[in-house]
Phi, psi and omega in degrees: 000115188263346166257143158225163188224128202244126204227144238207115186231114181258111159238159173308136167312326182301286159347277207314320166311287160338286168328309186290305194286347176289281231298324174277285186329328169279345188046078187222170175246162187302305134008262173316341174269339110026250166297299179330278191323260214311334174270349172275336206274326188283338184285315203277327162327296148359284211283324163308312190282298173309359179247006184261000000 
């Protein structure tokens, strides 16, 4: 990421919980568990578009 861009995010509490808690299972910070998810979720829609 050669850029960043910083954005202010309202999640369900639940969501958040969830979240928090993959990250420490990942020894990740939330933030960062964050962004993984969101570039995996982009890849496989990437990969999903290209095989269509």
């Amino acid at each position: 990421m050669d850029e960043e861009k910083r954005i202010t995010l309202r999640l369900p509490v639940d969501l958040h919980e969830w979240l928090a808690a993959q990250a420490r299972s990942a020894r990740r910070s939330l933030n960062s568990e964050i962004v993984y998810r969101l570039e995996v979720e982009r890849a496989a829609v990437e990969a999903d578009a290209e095989s269509h």
